[in-house]
mmCIF file as gemmi writes it, N, C-alpha and C atoms, coordinates in Angstrom:
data_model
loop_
_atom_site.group_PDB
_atom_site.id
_atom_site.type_symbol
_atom_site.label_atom_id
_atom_site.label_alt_id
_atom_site.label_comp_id
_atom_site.label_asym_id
_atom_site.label_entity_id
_atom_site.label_seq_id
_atom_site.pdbx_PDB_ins_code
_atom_site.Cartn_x
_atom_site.Cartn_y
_atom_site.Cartn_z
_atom_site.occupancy
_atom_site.B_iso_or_equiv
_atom_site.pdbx_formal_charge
_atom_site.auth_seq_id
_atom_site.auth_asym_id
_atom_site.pdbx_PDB_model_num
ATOM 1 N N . UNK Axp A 1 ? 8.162 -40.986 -10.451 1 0 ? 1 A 1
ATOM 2 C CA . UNK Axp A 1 ? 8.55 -42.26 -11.024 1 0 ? 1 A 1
ATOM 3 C C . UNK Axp A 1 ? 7.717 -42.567 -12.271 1 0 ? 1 A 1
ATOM 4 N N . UNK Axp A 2 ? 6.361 -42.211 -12.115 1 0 ? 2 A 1
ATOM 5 C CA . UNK Axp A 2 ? 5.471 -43.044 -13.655 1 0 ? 2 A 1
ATOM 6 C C . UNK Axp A 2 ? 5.782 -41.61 -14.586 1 0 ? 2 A 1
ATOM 7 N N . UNK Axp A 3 ? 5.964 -40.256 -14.069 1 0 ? 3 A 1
ATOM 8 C CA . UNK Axp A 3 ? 6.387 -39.304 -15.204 1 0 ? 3 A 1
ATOM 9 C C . UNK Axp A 3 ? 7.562 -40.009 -16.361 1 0 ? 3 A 1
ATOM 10 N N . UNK Axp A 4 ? 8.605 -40.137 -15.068 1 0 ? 4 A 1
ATOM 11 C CA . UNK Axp A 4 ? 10.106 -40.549 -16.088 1 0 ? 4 A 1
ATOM 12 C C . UNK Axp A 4 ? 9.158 -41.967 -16.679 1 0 ? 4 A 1
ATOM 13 N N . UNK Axp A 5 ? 8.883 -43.053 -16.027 1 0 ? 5 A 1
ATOM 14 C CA . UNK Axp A 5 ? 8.813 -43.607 -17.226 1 0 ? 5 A 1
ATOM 15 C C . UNK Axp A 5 ? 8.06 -43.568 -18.723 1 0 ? 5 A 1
ATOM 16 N N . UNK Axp A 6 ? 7.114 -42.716 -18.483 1 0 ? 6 A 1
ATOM 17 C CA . UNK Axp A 6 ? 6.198 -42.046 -19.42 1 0 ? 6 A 1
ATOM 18 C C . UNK Axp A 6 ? 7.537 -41.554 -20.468 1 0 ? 6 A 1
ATOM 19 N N . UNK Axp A 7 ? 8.513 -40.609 -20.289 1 0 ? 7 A 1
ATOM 20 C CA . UNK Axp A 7 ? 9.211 -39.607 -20.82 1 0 ? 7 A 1
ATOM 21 C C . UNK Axp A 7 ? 9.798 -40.779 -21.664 1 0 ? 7 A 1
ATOM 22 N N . UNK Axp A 8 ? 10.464 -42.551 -21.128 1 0 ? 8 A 1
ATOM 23 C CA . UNK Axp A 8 ? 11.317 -43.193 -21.238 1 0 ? 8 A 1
ATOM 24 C C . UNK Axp A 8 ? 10.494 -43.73 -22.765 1 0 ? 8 A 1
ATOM 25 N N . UNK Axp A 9 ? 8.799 -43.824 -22.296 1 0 ? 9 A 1
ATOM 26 C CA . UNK Axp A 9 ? 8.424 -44.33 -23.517 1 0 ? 9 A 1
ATOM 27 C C . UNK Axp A 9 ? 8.295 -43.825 -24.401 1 0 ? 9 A 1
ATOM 28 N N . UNK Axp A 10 ? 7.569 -42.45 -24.329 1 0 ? 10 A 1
ATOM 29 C CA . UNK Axp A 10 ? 7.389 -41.355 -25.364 1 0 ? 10 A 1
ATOM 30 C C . UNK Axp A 10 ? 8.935 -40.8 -26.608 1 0 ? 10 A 1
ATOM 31 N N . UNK Axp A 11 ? 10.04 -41.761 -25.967 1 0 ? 11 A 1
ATOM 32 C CA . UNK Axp A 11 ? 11.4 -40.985 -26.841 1 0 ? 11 A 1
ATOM 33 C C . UNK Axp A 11 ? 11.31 -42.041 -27.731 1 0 ? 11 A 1
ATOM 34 N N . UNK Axp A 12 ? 10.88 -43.396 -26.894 1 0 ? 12 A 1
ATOM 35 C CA . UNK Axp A 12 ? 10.519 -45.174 -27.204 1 0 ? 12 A 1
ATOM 36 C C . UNK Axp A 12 ? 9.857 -45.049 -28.841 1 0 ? 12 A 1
ATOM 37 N N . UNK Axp A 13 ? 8.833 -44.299 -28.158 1 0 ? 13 A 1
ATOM 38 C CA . UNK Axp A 13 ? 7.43 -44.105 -29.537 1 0 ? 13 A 1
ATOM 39 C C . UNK Axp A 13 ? 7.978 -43.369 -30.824 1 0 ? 13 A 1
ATOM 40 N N . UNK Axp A 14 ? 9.035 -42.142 -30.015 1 0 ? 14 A 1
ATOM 41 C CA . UNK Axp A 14 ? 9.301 -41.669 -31.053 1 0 ? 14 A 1
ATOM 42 C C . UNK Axp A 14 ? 10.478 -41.66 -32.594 1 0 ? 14 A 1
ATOM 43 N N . UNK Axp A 15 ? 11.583 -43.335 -31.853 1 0 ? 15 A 1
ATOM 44 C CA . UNK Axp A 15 ? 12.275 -43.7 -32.457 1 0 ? 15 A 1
ATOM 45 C C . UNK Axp A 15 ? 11.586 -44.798 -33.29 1 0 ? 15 A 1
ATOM 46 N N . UNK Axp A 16 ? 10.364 -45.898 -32.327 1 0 ? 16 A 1
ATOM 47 C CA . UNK Axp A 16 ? 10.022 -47.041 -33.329 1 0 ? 16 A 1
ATOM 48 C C . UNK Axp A 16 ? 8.71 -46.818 -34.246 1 0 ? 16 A 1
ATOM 49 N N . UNK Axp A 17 ? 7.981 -45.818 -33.821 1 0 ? 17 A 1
ATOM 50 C CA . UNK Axp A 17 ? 6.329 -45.433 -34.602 1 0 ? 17 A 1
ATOM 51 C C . UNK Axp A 17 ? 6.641 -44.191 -35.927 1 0 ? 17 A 1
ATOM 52 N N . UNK Axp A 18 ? 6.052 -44.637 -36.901 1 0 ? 18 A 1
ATOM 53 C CA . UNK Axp A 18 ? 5.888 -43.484 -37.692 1 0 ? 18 A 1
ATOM 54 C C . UNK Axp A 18 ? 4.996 -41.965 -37.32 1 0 ? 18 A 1
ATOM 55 N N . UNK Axp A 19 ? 6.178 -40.973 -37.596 1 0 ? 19 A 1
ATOM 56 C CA . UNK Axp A 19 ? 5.075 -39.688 -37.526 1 0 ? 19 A 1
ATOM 57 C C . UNK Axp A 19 ? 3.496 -39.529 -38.515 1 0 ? 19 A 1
ATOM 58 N N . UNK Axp A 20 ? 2.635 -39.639 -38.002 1 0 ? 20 A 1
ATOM 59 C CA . UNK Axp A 20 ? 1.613 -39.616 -39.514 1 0 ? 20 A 1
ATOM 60 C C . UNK Axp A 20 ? 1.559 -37.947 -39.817 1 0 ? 20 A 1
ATOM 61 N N . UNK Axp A 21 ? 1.767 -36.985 -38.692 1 0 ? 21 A 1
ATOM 62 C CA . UNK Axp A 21 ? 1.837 -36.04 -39.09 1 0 ? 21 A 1
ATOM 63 C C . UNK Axp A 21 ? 2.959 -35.325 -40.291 1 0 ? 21 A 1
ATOM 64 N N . UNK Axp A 22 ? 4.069 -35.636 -39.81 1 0 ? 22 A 1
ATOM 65 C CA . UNK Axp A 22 ? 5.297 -35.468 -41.66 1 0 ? 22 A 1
ATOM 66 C C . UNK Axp A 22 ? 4.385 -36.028 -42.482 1 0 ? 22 A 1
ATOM 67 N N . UNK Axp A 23 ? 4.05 -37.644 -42.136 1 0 ? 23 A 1
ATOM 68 C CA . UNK Axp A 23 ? 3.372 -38.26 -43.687 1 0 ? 23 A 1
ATOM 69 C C . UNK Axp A 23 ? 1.491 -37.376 -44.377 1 0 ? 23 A 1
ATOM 70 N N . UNK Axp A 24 ? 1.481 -36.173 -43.269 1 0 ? 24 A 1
ATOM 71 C CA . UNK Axp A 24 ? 0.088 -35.478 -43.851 1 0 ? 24 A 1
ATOM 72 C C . UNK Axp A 24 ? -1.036 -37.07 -43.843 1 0 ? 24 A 1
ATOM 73 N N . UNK Axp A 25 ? -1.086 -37.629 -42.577 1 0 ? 25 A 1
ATOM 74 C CA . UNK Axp A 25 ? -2.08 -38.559 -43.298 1 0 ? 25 A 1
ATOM 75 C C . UNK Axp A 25 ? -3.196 -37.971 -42.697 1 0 ? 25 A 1
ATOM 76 N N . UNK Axp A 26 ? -4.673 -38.394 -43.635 1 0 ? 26 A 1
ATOM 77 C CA . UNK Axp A 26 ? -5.966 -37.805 -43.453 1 0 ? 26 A 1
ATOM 78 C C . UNK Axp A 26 ? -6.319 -38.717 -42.285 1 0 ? 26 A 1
ATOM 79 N N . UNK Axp A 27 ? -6.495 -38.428 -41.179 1 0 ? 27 A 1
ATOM 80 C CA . UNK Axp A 27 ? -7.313 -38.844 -39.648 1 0 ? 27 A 1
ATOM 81 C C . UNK Axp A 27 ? -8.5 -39.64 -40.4 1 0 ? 27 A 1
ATOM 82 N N . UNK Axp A 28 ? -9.715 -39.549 -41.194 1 0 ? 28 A 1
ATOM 83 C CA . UNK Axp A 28 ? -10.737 -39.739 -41.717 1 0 ? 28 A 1
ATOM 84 C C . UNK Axp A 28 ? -10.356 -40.833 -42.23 1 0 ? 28 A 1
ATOM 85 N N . UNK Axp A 29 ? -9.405 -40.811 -43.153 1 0 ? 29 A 1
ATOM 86 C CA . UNK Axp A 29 ? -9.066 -42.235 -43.686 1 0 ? 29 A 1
ATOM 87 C C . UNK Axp A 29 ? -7.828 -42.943 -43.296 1 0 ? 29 A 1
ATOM 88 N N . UNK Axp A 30 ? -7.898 -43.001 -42.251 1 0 ? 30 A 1
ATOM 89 C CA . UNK Axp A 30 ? -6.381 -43.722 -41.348 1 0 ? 30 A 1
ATOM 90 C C . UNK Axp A 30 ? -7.271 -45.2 -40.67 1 0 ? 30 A 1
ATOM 91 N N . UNK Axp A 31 ? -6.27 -46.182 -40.733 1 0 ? 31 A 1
ATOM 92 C CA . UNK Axp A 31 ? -6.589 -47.426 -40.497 1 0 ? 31 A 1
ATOM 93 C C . UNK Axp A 31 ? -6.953 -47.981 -39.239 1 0 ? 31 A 1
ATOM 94 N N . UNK Axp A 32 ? -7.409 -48.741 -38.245 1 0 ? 32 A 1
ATOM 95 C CA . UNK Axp A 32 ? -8.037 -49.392 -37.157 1 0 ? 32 A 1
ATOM 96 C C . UNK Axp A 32 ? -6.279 -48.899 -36.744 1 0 ? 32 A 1
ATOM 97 N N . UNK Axp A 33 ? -5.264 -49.641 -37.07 1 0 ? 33 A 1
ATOM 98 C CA . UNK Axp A 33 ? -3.982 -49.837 -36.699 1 0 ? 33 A 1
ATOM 99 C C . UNK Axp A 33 ? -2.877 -48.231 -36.662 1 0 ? 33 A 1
ATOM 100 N N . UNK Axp A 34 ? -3.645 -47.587 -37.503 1 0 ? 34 A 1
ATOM 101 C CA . UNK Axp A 34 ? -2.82 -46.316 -37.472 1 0 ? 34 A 1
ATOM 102 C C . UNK Axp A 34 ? -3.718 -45.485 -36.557 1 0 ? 34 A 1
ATOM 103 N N . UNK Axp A 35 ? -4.815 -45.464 -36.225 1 0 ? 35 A 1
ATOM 104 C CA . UNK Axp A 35 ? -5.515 -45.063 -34.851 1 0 ? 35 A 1
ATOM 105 C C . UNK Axp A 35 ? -5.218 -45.352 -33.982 1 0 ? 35 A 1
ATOM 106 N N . UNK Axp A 36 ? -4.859 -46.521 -33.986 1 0 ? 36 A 1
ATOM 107 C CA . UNK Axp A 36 ? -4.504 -47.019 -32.518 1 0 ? 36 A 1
ATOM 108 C C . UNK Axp A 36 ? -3.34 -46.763 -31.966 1 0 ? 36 A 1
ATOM 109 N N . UNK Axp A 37 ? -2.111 -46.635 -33.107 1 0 ? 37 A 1
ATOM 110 C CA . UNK Axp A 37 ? -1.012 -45.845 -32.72 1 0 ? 37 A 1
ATOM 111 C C . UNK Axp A 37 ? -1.086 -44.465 -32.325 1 0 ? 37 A 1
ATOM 112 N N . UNK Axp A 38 ? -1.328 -43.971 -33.041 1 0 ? 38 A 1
ATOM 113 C CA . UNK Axp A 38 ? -2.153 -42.166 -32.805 1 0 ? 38 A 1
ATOM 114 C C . UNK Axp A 38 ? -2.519 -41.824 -31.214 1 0 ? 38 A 1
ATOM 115 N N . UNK Axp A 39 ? -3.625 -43.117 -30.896 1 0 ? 39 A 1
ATOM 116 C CA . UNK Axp A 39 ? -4.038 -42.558 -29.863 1 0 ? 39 A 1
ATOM 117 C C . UNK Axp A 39 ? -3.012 -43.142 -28.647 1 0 ? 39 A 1
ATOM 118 N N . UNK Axp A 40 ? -2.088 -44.293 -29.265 1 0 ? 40 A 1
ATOM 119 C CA . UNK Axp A 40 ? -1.355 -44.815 -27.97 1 0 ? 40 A 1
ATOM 120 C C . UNK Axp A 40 ? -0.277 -43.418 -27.694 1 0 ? 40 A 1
ATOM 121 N N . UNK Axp A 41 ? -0.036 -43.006 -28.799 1 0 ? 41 A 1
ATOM 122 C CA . UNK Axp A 41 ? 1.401 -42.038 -28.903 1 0 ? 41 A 1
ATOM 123 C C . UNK Axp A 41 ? 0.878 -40.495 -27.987 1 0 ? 41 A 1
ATOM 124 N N . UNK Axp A 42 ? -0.721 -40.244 -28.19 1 0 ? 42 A 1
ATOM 125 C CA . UNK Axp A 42 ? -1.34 -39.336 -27.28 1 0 ? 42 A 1
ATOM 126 C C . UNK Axp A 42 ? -1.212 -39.705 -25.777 1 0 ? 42 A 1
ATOM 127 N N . UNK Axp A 43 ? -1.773 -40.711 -25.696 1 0 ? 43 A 1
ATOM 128 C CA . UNK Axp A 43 ? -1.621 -41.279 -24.178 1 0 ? 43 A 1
ATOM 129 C C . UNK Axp A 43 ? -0.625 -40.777 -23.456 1 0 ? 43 A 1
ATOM 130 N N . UNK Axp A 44 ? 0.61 -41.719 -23.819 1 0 ? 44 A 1
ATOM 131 C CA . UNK Axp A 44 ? 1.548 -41.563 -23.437 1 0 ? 44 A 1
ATOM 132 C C . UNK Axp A 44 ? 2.269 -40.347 -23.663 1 0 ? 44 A 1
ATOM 133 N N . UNK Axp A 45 ? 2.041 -39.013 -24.149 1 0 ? 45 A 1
ATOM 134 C CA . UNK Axp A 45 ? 2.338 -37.776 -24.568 1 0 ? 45 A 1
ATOM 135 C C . UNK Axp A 45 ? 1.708 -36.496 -22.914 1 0 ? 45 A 1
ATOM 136 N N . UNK Axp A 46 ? 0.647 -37.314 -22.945 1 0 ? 46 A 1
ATOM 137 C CA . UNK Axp A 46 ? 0.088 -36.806 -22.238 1 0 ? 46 A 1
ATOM 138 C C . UNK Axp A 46 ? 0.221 -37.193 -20.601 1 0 ? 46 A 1
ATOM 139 N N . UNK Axp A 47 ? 0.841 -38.251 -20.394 1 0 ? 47 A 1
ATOM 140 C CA . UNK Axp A 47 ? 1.214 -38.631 -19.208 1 0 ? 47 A 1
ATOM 141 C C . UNK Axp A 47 ? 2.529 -38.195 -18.803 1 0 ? 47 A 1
ATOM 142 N N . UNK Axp A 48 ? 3.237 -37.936 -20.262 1 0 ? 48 A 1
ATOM 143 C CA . UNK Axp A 48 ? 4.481 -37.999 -19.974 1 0 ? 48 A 1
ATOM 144 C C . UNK Axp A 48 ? 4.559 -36.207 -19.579 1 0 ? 48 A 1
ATOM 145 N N . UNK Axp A 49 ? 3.57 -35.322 -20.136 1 0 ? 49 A 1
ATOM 146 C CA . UNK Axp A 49 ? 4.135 -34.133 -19.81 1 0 ? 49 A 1
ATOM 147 C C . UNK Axp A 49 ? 3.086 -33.378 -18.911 1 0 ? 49 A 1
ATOM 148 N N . UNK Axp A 50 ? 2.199 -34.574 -17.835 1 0 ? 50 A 1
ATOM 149 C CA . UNK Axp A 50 ? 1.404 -34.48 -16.766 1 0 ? 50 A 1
ATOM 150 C C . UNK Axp A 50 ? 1.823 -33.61 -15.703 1 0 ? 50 A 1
């Protein structure tokens, strides 16, 4: 049950969040707010394919 919903969010993340990876952005100079996406989009990446 928390896999699928993991899977439900991770398709979630991947229609409403920007890729920073296409956009090549530098990790080093990425914002409080684009970290925090980064690491939410890991999270849930990682739960989802637990």
């Amino acid at each position: 049950m928390k896999k699928q919903v993991f899977k439900v969010i991770a398709k979630v993340n991947k229609v409403v969040f920007p890729s920073f990876t296409k956009k090549q952005l530098d990790i080093s100079k990425a914002s409080k707010f684009q970290l925090a996406i980064i690491g939410w989009r890991a999270f849930v990446t990682m739960n989802a394919i637990d």
